[in-house]
C-alpha positions in Angstrom: 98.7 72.6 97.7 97.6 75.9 96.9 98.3 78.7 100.2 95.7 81.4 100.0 96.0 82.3 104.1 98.4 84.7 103.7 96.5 87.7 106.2 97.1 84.5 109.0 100.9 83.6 108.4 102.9 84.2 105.0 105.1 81.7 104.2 109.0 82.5 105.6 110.7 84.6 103.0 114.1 83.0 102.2 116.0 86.5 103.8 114.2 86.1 106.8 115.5 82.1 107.0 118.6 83.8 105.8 119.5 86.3 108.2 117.8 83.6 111.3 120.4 81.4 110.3 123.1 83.8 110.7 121.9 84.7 113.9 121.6 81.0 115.3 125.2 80.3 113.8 126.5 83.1 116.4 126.2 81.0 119.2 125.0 81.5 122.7 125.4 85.6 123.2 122.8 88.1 125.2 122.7 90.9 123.5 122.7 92.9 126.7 126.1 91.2 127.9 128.9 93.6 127.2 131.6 91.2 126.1 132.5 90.7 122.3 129.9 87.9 121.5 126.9 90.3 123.8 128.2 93.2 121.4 128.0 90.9 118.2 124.1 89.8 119.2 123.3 93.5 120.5 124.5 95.0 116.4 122.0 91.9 114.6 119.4 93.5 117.2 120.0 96.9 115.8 120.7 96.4 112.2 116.8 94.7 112.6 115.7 98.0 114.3 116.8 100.0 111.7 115.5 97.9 109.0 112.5 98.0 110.3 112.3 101.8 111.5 113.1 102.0 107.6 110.4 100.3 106.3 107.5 102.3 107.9 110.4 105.6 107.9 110.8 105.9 111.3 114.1 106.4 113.4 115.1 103.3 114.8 115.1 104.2 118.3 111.5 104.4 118.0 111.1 100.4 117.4 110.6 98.3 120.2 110.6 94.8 119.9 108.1 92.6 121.7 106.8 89.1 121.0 103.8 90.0 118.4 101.0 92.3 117.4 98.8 91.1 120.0 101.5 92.0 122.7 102.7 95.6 121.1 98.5 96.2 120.6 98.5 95.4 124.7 101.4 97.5 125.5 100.3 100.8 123.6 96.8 100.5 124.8 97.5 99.8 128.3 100.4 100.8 128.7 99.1 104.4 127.2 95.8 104.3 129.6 98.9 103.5 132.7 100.9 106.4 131.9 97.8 108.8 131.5 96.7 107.4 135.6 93.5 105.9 133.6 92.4 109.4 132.9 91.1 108.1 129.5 88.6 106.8 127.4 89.0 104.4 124.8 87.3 104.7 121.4 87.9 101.1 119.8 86.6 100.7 116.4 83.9 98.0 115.6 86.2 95.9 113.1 89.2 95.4 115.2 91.0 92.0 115.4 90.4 90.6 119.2 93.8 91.8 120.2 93.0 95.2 120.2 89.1 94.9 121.5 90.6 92.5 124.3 93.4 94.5 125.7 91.2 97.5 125.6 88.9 95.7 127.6 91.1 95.0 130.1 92.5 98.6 130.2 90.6 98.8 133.2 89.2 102.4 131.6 85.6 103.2 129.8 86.0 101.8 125.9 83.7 103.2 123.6 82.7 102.3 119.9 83.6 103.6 116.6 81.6 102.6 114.0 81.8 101.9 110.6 80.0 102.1 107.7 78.8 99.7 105.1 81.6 100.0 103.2 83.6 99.1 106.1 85.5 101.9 106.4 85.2 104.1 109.9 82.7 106.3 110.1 84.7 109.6 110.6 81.1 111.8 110.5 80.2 110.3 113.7 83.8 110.3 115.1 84.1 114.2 114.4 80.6 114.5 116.2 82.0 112.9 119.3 85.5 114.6 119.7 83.5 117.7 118.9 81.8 117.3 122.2 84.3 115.6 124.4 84.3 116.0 127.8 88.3 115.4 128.7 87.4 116.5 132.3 84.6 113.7 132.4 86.3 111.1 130.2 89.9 112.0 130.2 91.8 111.7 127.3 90.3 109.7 124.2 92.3 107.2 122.7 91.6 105.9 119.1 92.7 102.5 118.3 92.0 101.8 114.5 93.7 99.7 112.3 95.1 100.3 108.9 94.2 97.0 107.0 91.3 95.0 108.0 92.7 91.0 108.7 89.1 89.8 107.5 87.8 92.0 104.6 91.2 93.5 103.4 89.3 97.1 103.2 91.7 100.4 104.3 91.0 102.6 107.0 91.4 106.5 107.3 93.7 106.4 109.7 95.6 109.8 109.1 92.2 111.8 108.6 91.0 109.7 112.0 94.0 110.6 113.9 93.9 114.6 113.5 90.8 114.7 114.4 91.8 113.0 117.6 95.3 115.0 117.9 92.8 117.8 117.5 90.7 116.7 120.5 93.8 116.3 122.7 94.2 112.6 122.1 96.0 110.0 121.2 96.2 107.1 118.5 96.9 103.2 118.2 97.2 102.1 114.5 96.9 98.4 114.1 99.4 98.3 111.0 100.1 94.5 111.1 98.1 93.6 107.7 99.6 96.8 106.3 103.1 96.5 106.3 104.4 95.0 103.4 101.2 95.6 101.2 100.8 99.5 101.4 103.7 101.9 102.3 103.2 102.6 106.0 104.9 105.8 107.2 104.6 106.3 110.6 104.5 110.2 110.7 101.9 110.1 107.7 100.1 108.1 109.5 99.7 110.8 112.3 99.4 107.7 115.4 101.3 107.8 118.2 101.7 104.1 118.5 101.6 101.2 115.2 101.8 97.4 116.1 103.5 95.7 113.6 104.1 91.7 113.7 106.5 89.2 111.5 104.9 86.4 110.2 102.2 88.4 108.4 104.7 89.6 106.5 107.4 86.8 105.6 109.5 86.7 108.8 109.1 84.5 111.8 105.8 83.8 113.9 106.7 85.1 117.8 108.0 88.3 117.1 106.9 91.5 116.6 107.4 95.2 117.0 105.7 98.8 118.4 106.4 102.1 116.8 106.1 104.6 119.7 106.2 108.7 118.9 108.9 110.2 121.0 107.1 111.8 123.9 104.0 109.9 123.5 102.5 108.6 126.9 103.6 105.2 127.7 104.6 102.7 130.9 105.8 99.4 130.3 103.6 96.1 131.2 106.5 93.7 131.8 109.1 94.3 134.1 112.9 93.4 134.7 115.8 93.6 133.4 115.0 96.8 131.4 115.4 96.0 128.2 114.2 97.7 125.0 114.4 101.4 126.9 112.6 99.9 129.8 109.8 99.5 128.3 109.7 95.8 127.5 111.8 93.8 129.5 113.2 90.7 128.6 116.1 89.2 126.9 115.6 89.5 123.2 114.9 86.9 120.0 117.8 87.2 118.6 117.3 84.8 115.8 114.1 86.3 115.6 114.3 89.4 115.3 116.9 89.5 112.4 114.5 87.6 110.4 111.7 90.3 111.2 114.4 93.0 109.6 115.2 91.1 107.6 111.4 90.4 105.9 110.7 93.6 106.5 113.3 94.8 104.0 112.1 92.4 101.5 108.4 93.1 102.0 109.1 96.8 101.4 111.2 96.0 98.5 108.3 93.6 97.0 105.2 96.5 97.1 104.8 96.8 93.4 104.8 93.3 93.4 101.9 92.9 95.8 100.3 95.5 94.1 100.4 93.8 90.9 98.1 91.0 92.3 94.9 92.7 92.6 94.3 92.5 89.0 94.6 88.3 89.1 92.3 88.9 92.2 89.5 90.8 90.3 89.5 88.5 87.3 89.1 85.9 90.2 86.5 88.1 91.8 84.6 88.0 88.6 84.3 84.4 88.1 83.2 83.8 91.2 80.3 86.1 90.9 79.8 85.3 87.3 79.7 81.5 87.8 78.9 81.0 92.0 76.7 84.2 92.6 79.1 85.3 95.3 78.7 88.7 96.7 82.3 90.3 96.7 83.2 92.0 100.6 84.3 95.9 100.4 84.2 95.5 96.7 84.1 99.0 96.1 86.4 100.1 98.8 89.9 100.3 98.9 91.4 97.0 100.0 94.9 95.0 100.0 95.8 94.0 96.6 95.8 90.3 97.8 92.9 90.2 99.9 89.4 89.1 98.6 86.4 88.2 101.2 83.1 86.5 99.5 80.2 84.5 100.5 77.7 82.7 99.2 74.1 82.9 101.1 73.1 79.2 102.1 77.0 78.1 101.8 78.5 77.8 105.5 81.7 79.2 106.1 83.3 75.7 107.7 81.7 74.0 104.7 83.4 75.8 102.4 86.6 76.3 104.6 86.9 72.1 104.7 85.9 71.7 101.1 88.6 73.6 100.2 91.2 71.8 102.7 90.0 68.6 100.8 90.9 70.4 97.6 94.4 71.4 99.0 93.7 74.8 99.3 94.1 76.7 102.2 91.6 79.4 102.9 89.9 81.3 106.3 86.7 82.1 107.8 86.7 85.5 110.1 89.9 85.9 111.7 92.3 82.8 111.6 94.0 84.2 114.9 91.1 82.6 116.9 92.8 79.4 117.9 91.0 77.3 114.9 87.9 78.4 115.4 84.9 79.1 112.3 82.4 81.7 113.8 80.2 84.1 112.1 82.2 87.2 110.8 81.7 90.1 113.7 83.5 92.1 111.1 80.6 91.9 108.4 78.0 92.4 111.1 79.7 95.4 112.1 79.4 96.3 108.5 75.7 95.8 108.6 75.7 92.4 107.0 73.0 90.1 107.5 73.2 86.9 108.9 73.5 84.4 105.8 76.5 86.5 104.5 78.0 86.8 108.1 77.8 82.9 107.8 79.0 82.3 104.5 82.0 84.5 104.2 85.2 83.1 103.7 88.6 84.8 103.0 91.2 84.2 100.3 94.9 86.0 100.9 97.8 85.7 98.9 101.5 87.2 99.1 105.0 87.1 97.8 104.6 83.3 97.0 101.9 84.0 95.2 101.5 82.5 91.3 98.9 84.0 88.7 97.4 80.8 87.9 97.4 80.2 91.8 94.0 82.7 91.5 92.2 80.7 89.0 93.1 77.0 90.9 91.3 78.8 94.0 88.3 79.7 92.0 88.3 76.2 90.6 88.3 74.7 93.7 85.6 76.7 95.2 82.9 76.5 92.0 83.4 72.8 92.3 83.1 72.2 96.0 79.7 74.9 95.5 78.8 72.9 92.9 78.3 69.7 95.1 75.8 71.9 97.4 74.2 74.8 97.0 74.8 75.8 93.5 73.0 72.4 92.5 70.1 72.7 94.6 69.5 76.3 92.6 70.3 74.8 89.4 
């Protein structure tokens, strides 16, 4: 079987089974109890913090852990729109993963779009425009939630140019860094947010945990209540097991950039087969994108089609976002992009990561010219 689904779940890295195990062989400890074995589970808790506040170079106190990206996303957007008494206004942008558009949606506060262009980048013209002529006694305080990496398309987003223009407005920032971490270098003061989701499993660690960089002083109130946990602003009793592995992958992730750098060359040559031999049209070609990331499609090729062609093949590909419990839709992404329909309906994703072979790239294409081959590149032969 060849894996290419990386942007959904990358396969465990053997530190983060590793340092798991460790964990597990402690035995039963809270790492809020104060006795020896509490005080053992409390310093694999921290030694994770700091690992992780080192990847994106951040203190560690400014890591909160929480059970994914979709509930640190939640937390920093409503729990930012909370602490501000819903004096705000939030400026979502038009390629976010559902997590973000949901929970701003729910915010219970006016969300407004920012759009992108047709390279898929945000269109910071028309963000500039807006802040320009903010009304923060009308709309309260804006709040910009962009993410670095796009999950669908790979392509990079401004987000330091984005957020001082909103720091400059008065405003605040929620970067979606959950494909970014462990494929660019993420610093969180570069960055300029005041808030960056991160999550595990995209990067080697284990699915159910994740984390929140939150800027000291940055407005915030916590959604879940109890026993006051995480600074109080995430209650409940931690993942132990869990949460070392996150450290433990994000170490290894940070440690593996060049390598996940060095596979956007095996992904071009890939690229250029594919158009060559299957008439693809490459996503974001020409933008900046994740080294490992490659969106296409094929007008007149459905997206499940292709998706369960390659299944059949044993290769494991995407359609849209793979967080959307199974489901092959049209790409809202692309049609934020300005894509027509028979590309928002042929796209599929190919992702690949620290597992990742060279000829891994050429099996893919393999697959995919002969599964075309059987429909639609026959009927134009």
């Amino acid at each position: 079987m060849i894996y290419a689904d990386y942007n959904a779940t990358a396969p465990m890295r053997p530190e983060a089974r590793e340092a798991m195990l460790a964990a597990l062989d402690l035995g039963a400890a809270n790492p809020s109890s104060v006795h020896r074995a509490g005080r053992t589970a409390r310093a694999v808790v921290e030694r994770a913090r700091a690992q992780i506040g080192g990847a994106i170079g951040s203190r560690a106190e400014d890591i909160l852990f929480t059970s994914g990206g979709t509930e640190s996303l939640a937390l920093a957007i409503q729990g930012a729109v909370q602490a501000l008494d819903g004096k705000a206004t939030l400026i979502v942008s038009a390629i976010e993963h559902e997590a973000a558009t949901k929970a701003a949606g729910f915010a219970g506060v006016p969300v407004e779009t920012a759009y992108v262009l047709a390279s898929g980048q945000v269109d910071l013209d028309d963000l500039k425009t807006r802040l320009s002529a903010w009304d923060k006694a009308l709309k309260g305080t804006p709040v910009l939630v962009l993410m670095l990496a796009n999950n669908e398309t790979g392509i990079l987003q401004p987000v330091a140019e984005a957020a001082a223009m909103v720091r400059g407005a008065g405003g605040l920032t929620v970067c979606d860094a959950v494909q970014g971490l462990g494929k660019v270098q993420v610093n969180a003061a570069l960055l300029g947010a005041d808030f960056v989701a991160l999550s595990a499993h995209k990067i080697g660690g284990p699915q159910g945990v994740g984390a929140l960089w939150h800027r000291a002083g940055a407005p915030l109130k916590a959604l879940l209540h109890g026993g006051g946990q995480e600074r109080g602003l995430r209650s409940g009793t931690e993942n132990v097991a869990g949460i070392a592995g996150f450290g433990a992958a994000a170490e290894a992730a940070v440690r593996d950039l060049p390598k996940y750098a060095a596979l956007a060359k095996h992904r071009d040559t890939m690229e250029a087969r594919l158009k060559a031999e299957g008439g693809v049209t490459v996503i974001g070609e020409a933008s900046p994108r994740l080294a490992g990331t490659s969106n296409f499609a094929r007008p007149g090729f459905r997206a499940e089609t292709q998706v369960m062609a390659m299944d059949l093949a044993g290769v494991c590909v995407s359609a849209g976002s793979a967080c959307s419990s199974g489901k092959v839709k049209r790409s809202l992404v692309l049609m934020a992009m300005g894509a027509d329909d028979s590309l928002a309906e042929s796209a599929i994703r190919t992702s690949f990561g620290w597992g990742t072979k060279p000829e891994d790239f050429e099996r893919v294409a393999d697959a995919w010219l002969e599964a075309a081959r059987r429909t639609v590149l026959k009927e134009t032969a």
